[in-house]
PASEBA-1860 file (N, C-alpha, C; in nm, 3 decimals):
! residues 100
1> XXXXXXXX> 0.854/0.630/2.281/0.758/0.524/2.255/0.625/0.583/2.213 ~ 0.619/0.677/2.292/0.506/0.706/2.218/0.458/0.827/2.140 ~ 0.580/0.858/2.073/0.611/0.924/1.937/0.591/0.803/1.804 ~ 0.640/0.686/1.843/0.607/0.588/1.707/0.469/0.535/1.753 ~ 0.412/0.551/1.832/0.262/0.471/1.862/0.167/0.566/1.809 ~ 0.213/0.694/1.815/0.151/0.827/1.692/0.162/0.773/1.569 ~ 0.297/0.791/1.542/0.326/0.779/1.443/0.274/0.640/1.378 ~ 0.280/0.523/1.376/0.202/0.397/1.334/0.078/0.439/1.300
9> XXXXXXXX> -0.014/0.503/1.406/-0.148/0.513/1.432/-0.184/0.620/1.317 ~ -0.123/0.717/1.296/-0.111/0.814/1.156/-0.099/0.744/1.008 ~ -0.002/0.647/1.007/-0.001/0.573/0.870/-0.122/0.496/0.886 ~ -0.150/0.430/0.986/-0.275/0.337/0.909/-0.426/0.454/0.903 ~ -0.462/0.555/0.965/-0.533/0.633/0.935/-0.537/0.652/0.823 ~ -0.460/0.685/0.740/-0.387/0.717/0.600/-0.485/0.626/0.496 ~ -0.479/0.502/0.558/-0.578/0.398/0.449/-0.677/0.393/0.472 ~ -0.747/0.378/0.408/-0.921/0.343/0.443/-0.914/0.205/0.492
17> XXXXXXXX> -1.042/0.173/0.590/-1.032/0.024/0.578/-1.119/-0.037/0.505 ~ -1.152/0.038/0.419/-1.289/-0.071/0.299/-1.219/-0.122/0.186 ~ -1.088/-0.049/0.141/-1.047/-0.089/0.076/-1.100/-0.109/-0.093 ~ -1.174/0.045/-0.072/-1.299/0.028/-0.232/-1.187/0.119/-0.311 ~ -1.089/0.186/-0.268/-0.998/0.245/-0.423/-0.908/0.140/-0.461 ~ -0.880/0.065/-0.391/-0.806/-0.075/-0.438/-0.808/-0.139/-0.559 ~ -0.733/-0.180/-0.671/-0.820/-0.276/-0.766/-0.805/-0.404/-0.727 ~ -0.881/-0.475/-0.771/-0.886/-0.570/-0.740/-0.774/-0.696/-0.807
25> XXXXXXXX> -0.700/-0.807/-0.773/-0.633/-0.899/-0.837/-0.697/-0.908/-1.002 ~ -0.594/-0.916/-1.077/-0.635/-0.926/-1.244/-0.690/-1.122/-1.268 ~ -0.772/-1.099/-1.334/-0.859/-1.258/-1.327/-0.710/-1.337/-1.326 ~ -0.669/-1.324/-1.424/-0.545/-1.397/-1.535/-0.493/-1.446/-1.362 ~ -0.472/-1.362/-1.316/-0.340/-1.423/-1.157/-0.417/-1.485/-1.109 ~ -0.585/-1.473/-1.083/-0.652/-1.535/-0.987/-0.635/-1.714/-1.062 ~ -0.630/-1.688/-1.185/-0.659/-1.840/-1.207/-0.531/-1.875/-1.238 ~ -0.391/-1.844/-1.249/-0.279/-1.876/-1.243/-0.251/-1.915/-1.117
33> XXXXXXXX> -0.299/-1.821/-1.031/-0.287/-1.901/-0.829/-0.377/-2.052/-0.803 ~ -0.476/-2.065/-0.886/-0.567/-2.161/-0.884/-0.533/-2.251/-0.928 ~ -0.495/-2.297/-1.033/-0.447/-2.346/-1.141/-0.281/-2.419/-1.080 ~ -0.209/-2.308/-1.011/-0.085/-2.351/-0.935/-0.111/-2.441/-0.842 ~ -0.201/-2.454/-0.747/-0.253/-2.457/-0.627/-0.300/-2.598/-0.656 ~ -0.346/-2.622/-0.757/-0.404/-2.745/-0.806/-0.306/-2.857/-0.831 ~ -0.228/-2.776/-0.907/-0.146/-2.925/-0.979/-0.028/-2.922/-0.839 ~ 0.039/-2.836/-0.786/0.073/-2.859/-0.619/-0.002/-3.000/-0.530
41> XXXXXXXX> -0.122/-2.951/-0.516/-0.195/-3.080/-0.436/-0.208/-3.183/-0.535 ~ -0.262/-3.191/-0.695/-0.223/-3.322/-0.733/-0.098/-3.387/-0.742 ~ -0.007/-3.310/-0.717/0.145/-3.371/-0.739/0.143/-3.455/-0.622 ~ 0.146/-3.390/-0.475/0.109/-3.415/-0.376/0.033/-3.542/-0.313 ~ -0.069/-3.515/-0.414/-0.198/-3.681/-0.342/-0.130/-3.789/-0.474 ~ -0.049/-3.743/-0.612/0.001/-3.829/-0.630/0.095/-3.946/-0.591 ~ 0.173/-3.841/-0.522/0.311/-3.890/-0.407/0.310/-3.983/-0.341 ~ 0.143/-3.962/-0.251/0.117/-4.024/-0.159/0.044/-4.173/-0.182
49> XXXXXXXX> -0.019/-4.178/-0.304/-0.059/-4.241/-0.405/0.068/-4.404/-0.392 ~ 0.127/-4.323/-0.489/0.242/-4.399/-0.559/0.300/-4.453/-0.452 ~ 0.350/-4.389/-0.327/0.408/-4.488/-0.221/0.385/-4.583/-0.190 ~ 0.277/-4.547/-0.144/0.200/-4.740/-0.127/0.156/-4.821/-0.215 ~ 0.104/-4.785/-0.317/0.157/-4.885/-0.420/0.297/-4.952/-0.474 ~ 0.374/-4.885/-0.467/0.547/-4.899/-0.423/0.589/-4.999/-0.310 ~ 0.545/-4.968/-0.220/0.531/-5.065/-0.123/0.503/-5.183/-0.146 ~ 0.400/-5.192/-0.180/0.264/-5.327/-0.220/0.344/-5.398/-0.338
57> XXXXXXXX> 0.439/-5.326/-0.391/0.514/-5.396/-0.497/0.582/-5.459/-0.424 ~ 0.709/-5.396/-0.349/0.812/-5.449/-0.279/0.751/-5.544/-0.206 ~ 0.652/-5.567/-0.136/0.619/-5.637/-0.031/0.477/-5.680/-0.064 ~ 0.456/-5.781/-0.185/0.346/-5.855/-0.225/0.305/-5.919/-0.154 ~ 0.362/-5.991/-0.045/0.299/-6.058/0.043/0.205/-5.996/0.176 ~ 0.251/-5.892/0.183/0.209/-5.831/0.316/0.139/-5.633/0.283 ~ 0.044/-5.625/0.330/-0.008/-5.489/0.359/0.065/-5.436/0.431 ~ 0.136/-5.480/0.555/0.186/-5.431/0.659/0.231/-5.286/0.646
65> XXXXXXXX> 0.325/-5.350/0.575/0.414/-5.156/0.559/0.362/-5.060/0.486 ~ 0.285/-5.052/0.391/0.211/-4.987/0.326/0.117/-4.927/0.491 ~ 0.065/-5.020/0.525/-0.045/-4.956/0.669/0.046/-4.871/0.754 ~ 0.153/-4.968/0.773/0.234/-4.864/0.862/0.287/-4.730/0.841 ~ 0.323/-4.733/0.692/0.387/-4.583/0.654/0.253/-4.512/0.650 ~ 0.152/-4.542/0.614/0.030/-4.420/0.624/0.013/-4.412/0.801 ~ 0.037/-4.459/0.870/-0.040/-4.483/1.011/0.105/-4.393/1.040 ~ 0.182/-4.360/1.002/0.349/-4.293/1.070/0.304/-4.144/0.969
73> XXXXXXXX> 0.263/-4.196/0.864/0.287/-4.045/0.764/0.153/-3.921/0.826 ~ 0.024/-4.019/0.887/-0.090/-3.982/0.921/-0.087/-3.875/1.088 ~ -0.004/-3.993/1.173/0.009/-3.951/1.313/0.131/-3.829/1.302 ~ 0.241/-3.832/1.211/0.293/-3.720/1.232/0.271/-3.633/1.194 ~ 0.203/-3.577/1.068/0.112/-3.459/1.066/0.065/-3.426/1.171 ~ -0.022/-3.469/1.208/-0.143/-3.451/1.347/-0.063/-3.419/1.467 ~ 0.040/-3.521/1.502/0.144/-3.488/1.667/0.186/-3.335/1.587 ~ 0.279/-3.318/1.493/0.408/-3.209/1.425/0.325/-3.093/1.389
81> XXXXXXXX> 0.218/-3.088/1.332/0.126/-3.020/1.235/0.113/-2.868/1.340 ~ 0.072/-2.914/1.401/0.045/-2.755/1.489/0.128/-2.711/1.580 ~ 0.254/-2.812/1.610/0.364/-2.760/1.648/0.456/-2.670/1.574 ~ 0.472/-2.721/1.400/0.566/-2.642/1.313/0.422/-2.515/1.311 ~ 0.289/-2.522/1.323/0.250/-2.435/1.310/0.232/-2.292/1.401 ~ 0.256/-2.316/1.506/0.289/-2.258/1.583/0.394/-2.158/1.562 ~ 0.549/-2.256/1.612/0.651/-2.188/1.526/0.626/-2.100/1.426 ~ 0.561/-2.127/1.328/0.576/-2.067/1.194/0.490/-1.925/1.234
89> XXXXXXXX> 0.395/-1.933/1.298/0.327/-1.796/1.310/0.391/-1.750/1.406 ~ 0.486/-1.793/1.525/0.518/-1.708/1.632/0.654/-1.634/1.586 ~ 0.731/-1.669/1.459/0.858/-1.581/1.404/0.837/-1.553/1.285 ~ 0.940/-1.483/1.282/0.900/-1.373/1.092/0.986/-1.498/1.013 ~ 0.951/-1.441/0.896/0.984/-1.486/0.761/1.119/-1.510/0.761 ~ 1.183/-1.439/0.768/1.342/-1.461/0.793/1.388/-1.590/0.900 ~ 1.329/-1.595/1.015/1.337/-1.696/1.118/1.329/-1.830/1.084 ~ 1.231/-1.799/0.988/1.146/-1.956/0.948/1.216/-1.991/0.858
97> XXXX> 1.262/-1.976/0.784/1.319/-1.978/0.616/1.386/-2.064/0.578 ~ 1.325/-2.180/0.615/1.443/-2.303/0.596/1.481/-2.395/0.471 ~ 1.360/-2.340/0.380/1.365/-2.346/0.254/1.473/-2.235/0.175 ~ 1.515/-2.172/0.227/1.671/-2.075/0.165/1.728/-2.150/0.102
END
């Protein structure tokens, strides 16, 4: 054990921690991640968009369900949200991977 607690402690010595010989990300990716990241969340707030108006179609007479699916779509984030988050940081990548 504590031949690899050397040993670990030797590789990260190895790096600097300033990290100034590094180059830096090429612009082009920074704004390809940006740019991704964007139309992701507009797809996204579109989704959420369109449902309830979807709703409001089906059910011209009444708000109801439209309120209700945001008041169900709203509270389970918030109850689930830091539970899957949890999970997700307490196992590796492989564990989690349920998107495979």
């Amino acid at each position: 054990m504590k031949q690899e607690e050397e040993r670990l402690l030797a590789h990260v010595q190895e790096y600097p921690s300033d990290h100034s010989q590094y180059d830096p990300l090429p612009s082009i990716l920074v704004k390809y991640l940006y740019i991704g990241h964007f139309l992701a969340r507009w797809g996204a707030r579109m989704w959420e968009f369109s449902v309830g108006l979807y709703m409001i179609n089906v059910w011209p007479e009444s708000l109801l369900f439209a309120a209700t699916y945001g008041v169900v779509e709203s509270a389970s984030t918030a109850l689930f949200g830091p539970l899957v988050g949890r999970w997700v940081d307490r196992f590796s990548y492989v564990k989690v991977g349920l998107w495979k």
